[in-house]
N, C-alpha and C positions, 0 to 999 in steps of 0.2 A: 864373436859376440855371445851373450849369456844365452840366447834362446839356441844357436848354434850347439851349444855344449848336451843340450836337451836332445837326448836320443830320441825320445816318444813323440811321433810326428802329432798325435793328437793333443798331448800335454801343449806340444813347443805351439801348435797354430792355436789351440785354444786361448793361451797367451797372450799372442799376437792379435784374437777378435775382440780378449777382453782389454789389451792395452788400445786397442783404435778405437773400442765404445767408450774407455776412461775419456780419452781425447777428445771423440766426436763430442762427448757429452759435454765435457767443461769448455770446448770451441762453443757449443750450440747457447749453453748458459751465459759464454762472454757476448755471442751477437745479440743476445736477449738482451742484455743487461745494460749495453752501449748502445740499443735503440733499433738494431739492424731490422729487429721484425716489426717496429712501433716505438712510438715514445710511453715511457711510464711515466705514469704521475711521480713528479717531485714530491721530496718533503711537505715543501710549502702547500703544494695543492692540495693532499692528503688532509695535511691539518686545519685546512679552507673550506673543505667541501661544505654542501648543505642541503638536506633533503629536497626532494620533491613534494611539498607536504598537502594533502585535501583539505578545503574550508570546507568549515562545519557550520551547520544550521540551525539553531535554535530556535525554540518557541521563548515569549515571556516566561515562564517559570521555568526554563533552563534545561528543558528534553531534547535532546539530538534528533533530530528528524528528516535530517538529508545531509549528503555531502556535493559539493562538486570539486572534479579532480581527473587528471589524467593517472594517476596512480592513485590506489584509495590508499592513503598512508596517514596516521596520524603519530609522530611520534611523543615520547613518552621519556621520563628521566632514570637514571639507574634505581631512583627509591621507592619508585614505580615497580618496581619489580619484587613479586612475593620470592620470598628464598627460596621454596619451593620449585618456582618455577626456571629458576637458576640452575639449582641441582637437577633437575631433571633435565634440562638442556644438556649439562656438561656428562651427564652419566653417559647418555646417548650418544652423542655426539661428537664427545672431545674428553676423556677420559684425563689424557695430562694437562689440560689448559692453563693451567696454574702454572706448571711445571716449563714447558718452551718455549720459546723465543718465538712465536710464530710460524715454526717448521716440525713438526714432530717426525726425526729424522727414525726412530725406532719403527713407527707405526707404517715410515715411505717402507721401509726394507720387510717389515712384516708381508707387505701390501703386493710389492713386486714379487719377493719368494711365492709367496700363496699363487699369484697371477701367470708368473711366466714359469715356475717349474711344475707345479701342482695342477695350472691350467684350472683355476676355482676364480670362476669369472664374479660369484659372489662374494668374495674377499672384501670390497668397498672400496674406496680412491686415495683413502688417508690421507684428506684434507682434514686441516685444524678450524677450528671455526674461524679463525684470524684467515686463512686462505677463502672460507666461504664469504667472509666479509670483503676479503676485495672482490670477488667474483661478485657477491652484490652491487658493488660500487662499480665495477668495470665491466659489463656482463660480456659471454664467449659469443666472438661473432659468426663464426666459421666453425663446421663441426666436422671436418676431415680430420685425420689422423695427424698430419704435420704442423695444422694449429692446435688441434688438440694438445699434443704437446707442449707446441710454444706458450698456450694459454697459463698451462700448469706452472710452467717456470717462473711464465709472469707472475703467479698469481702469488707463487713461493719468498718472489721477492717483492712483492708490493706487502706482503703479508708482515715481513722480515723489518719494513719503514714502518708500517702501523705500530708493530709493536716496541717500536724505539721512538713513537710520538705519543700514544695514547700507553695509558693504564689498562690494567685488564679487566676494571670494572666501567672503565669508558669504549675496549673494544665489547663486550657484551651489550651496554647499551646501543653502540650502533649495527651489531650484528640482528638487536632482536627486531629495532626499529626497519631495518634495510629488508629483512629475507621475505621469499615470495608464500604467501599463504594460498597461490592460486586462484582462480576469479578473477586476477587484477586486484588481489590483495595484497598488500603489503605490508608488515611489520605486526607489532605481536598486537597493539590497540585494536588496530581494526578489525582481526583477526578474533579477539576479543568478544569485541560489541557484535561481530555478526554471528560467530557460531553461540554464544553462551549469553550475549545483551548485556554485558556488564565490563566494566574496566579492568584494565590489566591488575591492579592490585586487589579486587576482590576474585582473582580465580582461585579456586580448592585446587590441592592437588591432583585429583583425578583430570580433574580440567585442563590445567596444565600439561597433566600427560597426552591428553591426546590432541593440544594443539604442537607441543613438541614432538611428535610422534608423525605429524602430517609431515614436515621436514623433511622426512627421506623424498616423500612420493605425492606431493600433493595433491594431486586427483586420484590416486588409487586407496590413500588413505584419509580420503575426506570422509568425514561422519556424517553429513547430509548422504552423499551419494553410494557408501558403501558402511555402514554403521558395521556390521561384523570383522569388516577387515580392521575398520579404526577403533574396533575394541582388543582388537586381538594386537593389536602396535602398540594400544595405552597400557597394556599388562605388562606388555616388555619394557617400556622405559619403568614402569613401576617396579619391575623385578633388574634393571638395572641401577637403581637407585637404591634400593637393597645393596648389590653386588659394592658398590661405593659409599657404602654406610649413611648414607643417605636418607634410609628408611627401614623403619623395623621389616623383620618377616611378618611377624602380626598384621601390621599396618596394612602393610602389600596383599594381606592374602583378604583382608576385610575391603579394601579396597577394589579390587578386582572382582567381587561379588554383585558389587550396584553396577545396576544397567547405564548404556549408554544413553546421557540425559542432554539434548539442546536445546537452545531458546535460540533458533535460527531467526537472525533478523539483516537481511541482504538491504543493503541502503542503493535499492536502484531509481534509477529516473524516470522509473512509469509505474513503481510501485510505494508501496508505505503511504504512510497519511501525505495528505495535503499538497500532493506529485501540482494542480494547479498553480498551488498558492507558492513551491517550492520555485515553477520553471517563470512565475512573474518576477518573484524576488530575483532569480537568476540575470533576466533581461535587464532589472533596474542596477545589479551590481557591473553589469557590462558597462552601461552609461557610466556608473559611477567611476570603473578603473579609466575608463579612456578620461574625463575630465581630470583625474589626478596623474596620468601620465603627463595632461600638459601641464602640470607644476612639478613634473620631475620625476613625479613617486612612480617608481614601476610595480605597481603590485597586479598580482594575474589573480583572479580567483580561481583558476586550479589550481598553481603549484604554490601557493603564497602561505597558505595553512592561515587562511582569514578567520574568525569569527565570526558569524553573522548572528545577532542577537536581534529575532523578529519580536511582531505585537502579536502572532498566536496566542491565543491561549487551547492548549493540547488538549486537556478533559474534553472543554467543549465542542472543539473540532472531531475529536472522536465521535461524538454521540453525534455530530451533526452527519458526520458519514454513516454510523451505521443507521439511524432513522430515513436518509437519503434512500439507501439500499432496499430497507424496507418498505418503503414508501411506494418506490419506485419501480418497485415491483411489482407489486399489486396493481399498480396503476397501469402497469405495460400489459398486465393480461386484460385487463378493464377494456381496454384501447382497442388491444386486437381483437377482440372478441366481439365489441363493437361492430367492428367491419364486418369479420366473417371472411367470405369466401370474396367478396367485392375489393378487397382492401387494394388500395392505388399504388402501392408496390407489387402490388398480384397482377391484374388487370388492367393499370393505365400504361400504354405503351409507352405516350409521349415524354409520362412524367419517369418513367424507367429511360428511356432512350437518353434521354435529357441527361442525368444522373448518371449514366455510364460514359456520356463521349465527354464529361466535365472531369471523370476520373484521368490521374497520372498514368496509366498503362495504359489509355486508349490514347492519350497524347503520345507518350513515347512511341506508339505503333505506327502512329501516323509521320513523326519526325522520321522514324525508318525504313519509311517509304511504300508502306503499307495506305491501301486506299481504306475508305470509312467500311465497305462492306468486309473484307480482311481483315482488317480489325477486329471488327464486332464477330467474327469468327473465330479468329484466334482467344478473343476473351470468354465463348460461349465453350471452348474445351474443359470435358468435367476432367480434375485430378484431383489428389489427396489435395483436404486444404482443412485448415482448425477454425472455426467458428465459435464466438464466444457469445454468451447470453446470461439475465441474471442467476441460472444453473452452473455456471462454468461454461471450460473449454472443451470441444468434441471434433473430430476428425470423422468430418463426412466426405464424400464424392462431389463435389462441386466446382462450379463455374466461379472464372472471379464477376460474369455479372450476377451469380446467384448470390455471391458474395455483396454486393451492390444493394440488392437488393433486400438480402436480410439484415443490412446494417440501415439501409434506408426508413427501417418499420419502427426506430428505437426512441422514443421519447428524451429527451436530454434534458439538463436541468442547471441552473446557475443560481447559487444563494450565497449572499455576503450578512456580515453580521458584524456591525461594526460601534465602538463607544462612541454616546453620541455628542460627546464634550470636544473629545482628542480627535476624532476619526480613524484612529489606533484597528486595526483590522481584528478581530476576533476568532470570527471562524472564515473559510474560503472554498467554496464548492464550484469549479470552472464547467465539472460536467460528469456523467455518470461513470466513466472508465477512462481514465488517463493513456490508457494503451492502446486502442481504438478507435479514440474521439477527443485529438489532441485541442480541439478548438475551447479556448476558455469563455466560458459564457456570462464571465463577471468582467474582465478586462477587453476581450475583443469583441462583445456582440453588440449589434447595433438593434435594438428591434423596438417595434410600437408597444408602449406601455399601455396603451389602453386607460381606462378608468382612473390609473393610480396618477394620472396626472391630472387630475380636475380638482385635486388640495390648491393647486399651482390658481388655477382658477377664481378659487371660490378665496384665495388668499389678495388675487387682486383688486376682486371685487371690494372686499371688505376695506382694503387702504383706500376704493374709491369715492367711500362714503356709503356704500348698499349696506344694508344692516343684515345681521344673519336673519332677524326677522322679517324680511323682505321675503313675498311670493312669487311663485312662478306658475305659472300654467303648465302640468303635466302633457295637453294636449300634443300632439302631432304638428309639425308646421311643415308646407312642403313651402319651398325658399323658389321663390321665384327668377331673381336672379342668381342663382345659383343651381341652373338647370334642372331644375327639380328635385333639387338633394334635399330629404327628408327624413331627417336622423329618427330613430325610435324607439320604446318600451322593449320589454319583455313582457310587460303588466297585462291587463286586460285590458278593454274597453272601457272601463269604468273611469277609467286615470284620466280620461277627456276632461272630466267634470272635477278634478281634482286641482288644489293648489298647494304646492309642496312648499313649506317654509328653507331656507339654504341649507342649516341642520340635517333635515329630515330629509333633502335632494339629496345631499351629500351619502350619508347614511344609507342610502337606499340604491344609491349609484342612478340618478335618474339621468337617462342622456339627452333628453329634449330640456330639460331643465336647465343642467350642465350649458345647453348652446346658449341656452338664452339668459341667461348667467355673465358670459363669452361677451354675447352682442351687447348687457347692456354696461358691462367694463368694455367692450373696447379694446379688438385682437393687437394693439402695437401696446396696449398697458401690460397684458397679459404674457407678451413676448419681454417687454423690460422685466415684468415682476420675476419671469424665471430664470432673467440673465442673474439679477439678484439675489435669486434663490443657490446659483452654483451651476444653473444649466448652459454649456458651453456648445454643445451641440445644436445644429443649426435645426429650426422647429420652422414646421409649417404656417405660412401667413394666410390661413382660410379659418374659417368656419371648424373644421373637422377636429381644430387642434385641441377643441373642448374635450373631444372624445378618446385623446392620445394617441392620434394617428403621427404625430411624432419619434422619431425614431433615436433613441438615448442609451446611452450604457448603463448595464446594471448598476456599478460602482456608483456611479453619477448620477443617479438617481437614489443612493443610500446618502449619501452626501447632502443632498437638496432636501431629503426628510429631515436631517439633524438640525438644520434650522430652526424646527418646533421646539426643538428641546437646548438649545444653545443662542440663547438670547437674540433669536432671528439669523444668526450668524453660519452660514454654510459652513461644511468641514469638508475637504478632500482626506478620501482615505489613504492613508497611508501604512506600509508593510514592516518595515526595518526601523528598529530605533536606535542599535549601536552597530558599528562595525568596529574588531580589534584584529591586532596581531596575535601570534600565538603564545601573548604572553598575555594577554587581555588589557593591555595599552589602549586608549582608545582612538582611534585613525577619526573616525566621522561619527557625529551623533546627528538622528535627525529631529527635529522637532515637528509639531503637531503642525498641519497650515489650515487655516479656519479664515474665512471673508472678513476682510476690514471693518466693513459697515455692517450695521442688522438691515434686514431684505425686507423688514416691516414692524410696523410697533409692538409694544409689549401687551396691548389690547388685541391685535388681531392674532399674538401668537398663541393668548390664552384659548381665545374662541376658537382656534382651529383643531387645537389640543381635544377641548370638549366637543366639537363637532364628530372628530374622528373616534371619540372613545364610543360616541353612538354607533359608528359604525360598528364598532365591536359588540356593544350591547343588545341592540336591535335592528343592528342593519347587515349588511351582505354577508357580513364577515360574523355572524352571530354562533354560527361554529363552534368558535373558540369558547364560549358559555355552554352551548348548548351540551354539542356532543362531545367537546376535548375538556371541562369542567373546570378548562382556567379561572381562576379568582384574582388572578394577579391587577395590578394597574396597567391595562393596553389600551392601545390606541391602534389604528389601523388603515389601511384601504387596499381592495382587490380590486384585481382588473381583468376583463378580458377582452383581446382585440375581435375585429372581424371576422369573420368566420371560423372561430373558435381556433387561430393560429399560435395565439399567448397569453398564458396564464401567469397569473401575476397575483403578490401580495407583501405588502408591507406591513410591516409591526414597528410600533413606535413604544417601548417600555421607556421606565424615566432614565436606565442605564443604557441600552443598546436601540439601535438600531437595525431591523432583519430585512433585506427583500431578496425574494425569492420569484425566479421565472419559471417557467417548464413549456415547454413545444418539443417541435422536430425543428432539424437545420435546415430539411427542406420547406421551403416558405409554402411550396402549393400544397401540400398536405398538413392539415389542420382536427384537430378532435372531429368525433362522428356528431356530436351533439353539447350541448352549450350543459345542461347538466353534467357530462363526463367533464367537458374542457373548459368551463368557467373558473374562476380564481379559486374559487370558495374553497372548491373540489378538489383541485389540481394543484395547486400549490401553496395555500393555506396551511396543510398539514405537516407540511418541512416545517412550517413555524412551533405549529401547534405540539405537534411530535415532540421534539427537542426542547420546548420548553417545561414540557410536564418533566423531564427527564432534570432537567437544570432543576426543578421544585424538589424533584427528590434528594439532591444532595444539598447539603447543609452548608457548604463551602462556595455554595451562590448565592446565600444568601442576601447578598449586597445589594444583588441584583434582581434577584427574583422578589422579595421586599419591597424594593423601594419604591417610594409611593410619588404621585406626581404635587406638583404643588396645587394647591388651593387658586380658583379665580378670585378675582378680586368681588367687590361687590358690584359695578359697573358690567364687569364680562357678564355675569350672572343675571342680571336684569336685561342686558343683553339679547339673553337667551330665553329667556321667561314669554315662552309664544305658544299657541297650539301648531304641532306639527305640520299639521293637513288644513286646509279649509275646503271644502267642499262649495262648490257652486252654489246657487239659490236656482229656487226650484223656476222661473222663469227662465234664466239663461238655460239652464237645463234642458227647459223644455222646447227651446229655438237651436238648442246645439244636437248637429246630429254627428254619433259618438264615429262611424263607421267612415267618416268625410273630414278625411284633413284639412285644417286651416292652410289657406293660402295668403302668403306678403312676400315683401322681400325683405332681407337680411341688410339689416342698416349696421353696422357696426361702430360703436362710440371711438371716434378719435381723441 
């Protein structure tokens, strides 16, 4: 034999290791090849596949404002791509690209010499990007040495099919769409829009360089979390783009002089605008796929790359957040400071005890077999833990019931703002911090409105036949059958002797008035008049209901005001107006839904209009004149519950619709005082705030303009009354002011 002939026992065996590696190797590539370690994608699968791709979120005038996705991915087309950002890919990365077939057989044998004789572990892997691209498509499952391998081989020859099905400008379109930008990033868009806010074909080159630059090392050369490292990687593709003529020296060295610049914008589920109004729209697109699955269509809103084209409008939700913020700030030192050292988070055991064993970790302690005193031990252990407040986040020593407890002290707030023709959604505020206080306080709160439902009232009375100039006796009435329930003023004593005209009750929020308003419409008219109104939720059949001891959804309650301004006719609000594919096809549009019938004449809708703009003029809500200097056309009513638990307020402009809550979620803890925690005070100013804001720009003016209509001359003579009538001086002088009237509550059926 030939190796026999070979004297040099080291020549003749070295031979012999390199002819069984020639062997083992092209054995190892045939079991690859024929399936022995796995099956490869066929042809056909290869040129099948189809991203994973994120639906995106839209406001009405067309801002991206969230996604949902199990991979955030948005892909993109070849012309999509700046040439720039091509060349700086291929400089870095794949030098011959153009040039092989999917194997750059120079760069394997570079790669191995540097590796196995030189022992230069940073030589690289010399993959082509056609092998990175099936790696993207097939990722390595196993990271021992003997897949390692086999992964390679696979990936040589999936590489090998790529490039005998696609182009080399259709394998770069799916190498930039596919590769990881880290985070749970995928492909060069999204990548994109979160580091720089803007789309793949307005990147500059420097931009470019340093999202192709992240490539090698994803988290080591991410420019959020290491900016020097990823300035020092953007120089080197810029000086390798140079090296492949690609770019001047000039260019490069001017280039590499400006600082590393981001506009980080992370599309997470508890951050960015309107995280609320984003996880409603979410819940309504779940419904939506499951009923189109049962007609066949399987669309997922993660992986489907949907469209969701909302009724946002973004300006305005901005200014509504940050006025929220500010608002709401101020109000929370207001609040505590109020308490002091008393405060019922501090001090009330029961209402802390309460609030802790209703928490998840005092239940889960208990399912594992922990008794209640064990528990509440194991919860009262201090360790590091991050607390957040309107300052930000701080990592103090605490309990998770100290936890409990400082999160128990935080005022929350729900405000909608909605057109009040369409019911089309505007702005969406569920609550002050989405990461926190996941509970939305427009769609899921149930709470007493208080005051703002006595429109509902004074709207039945009027189709009853009671004239707005119709009186009432201010006085106190304690209800005989009705246990001595004796609804009352804020007023003084004086109000005994007074007679409020419905206008001017109205207007002034009076709740003895309000009842007796109630009794002489008649609680079953009052209960039909708000079915009519849009009100679905079940309302109380007493006396109280004058006072909005009824418990109603925010949304649902924006809805029932849009009546005044839409021919009597209720609106349900609604979120989403188109849904597409990722071609903007449209799959489902939805339209407006507004009440069949009007809920009441075109007489009582004027007068209710005018009743409520007194509110704004010189009644509760006079605020908005006084000290926020609106001049605009509004309409109004505040409210607040029982012992100062909800604040409440609505605004009726001839365009929108606002109502606004604010409490705590715990129901036994309520404002210290009816001046801190009345409407006027409390939640007024979310209106007031944002609409000065809306006056200032010019691009509202549709809205902030538009003026109401004119009554007719009937509504007007209507109204033509003095406010007040004052007793005569005889009853007066038999009435004593300090001594409730006693009867019983007759109520008109």
């Amino acid at each position: 034999m030939l190796l026999q002939k070979i004297k040099s026992p080291y020549i003749r065996y070295g031979l012999l290791a390199f002819g069984i590696g020639i062997f083992g190797t092209i054995l190892l590539v045939a079991t690859v090849y024929t399936g022995v370690w796995g099956d490869l994608p066929s042809k056909k699968e290869l040129s099948d596949f189809e991203y994973q791709r994120a639906s995106e979120v839209y406001t009405a005038d067309s801002v991206l404002i969230g996604k949902y996705y199990l991979f955030d991915r948005q892909p993109v087309t070849y012309e999509d791509f700046p040439k720039h950002l091509l060349n700086a890919l291929v400089s870095i990365e794949d030098e011959r690209f153009y040039n092989h077939s999917g194997v750059d057989y120079p760069s394997l044998l570079r790669v191995a010499f540097k590796t196995i004789l030189m022992q230069d572990q940073s030589s690289g892997g010399g993959s082509t990007l056609t092998q990175q691209l099936a790696k993207n498509l097939y990722p390595r499952r196993k990271r021992n040495q003997t897949n390692l391998t086999v992964d390679k081989i696979k990936e040589m020859i999936i590489a090998s099919r790529l490039e005998g099905i696609f182009s080399k400008e259709e394998i770069l379109t799916h190498y930039l769409n596919t590769v990881s930008f880290g985070d749970n990033t995928f492909g060069i868009e999204s990548a994109s829009l979160k580091f720089f806010n803007k789309q793949t074909n307005q990147l500059n080159v420097e931009e470019a360089a340093v999202l192709v630059g992240m490539l090698k090392a994803t988290y080591g050369y991410n420019p959020r979390v290491f900016p020097d490292k990823s300035k020092s990687r953007r120089d080197l593709v810029l000086q390798s783009m140079v090296k492949n003529d690609f770019l001047m020296e000039e260019e490069k060295d001017s280039l590499t002089l400006l600082p590393l610049q981001l506009d980080y914008r992370k599309f997470d589920y508890s951050d960015g605008i309107a995280p609320y109004f984003r996880e409603e729209v979410r819940k309504q697109l779940v419904k939506w796929s499951a009923l189109e699955q049962e007609k066949g269509n399987t669309y997922n809103i993660y992986t489907s790359g949907l469209k969701i084209y909302t009724t946002l409008n973004y300006s305005m939700q901005v200014l509504a957040e940050r006025v929220m913020k500010n608002h709401m700030t101020s109000l929370q030192k207001s609040f505590e400071k109020s308490y002091g050292k008393s405060a019922p988070w501090l001090v009330k055991k029961k209402i802390i005890e309460k609030a802790v064993k209703n928490t998840a970790h005092f239940k889960k302690l208990l399912a594992n077999g922990l008794n209640a005193d064990e528990a509440w031990d194991s919860l009262n252990t201090k360790q590091n833990m991050t607390l957040s407040d309107w300052n930000g986040e701080k990592t103090v020593k605490a309990s998770t019931i100290d936890s409990v407890k400082h999160y128990m002290k935080f005022l929350n707030t729900g405000s909608l703002s909605i057109d009040s023709k369409t019911g089309a959604v505007q702005t969406w505020i569920g609550g002050i911090d989405f990461k926190n206080f996941k509970f939305d306080h427009v769609a899921q709160s149930k709470r007493q409105v208080g005051s703002t439902f006595k429109p509902v009232v004074y709207t039945a009375a009027l189709e009853m036949g009671i004239p707005p100039c119709a009186y009432f006796s201010a006085r106190e009435v304690e209800y005989q059958n009705l246990k001595g329930w004796s609804p009352s003023n804020s007023g003084n004593k004086e109000e005994a002797y007074l007679n409020y005209s419905m206008e001017e009750a109205l207007s002034k929020s009076v709740n003895t008035v309000a009842v007796k308003v109630l009794e002489a419409t008649g609680i079953e008219n009052v209960l039909t008049q708000a079915k009519k109104m849009g009100i679905f939720s079940e309302l109380p059949e007493q006396p109280s209901l004058a006072l909005g001891t009824g418990e109603i959804y925010l949304n649902e309650l924006a809805g029932m005001y849009a009546s005044y301004l839409n021919e009597g006719r209720a609106v349900f609000p609604y979120l989403i107006q188109n849904i597409t594919n990722q071609k903007d096809s449209i799959l489902t549009h939805f339209e407006p839904k507004r009440a069949k019938n009007s809920a009441f004449s075109k007489e009582t809708r004027q007068i209710m209009v005018e009743m409520m703009k007194s509110t704004i003029n010189s009644g509760t809500a006079s605020r908005i004149r006084s000290t926020y200097k609106l001049t605009n056309d509004i309409a109004g009513k505040t409210g607040t519950t029982q012992n100062n638990k909800d604040a409440w307020f609505v605004a009726l402009t001839p365009k929108l619709i606002h109502v606004t809550w604010v409490g705590l979620d715990n129901h036994e803890i309520g404002f210290r005082s009816t001046r801190l925690g009345q409407g006027a005070n409390a939640a007024l100013p979310l209106f007031a705030l944002w609409y000065q804001q809306l006056n200032k720009d010019k691009s509202f003016n549709h809205i902030t303009k538009a003026q109401f209509e004119k009554p007719n001359v009937f509504v007007r003579d209507q109204l033509n009354c003095e406010p007040i009538k004052r007793d005569g001086f005889l009853k007066r002088l038999f009435t004593n002011p300090d001594k409730k009237k006693s009867k019983k509550f007759k109520s008109k059926n």
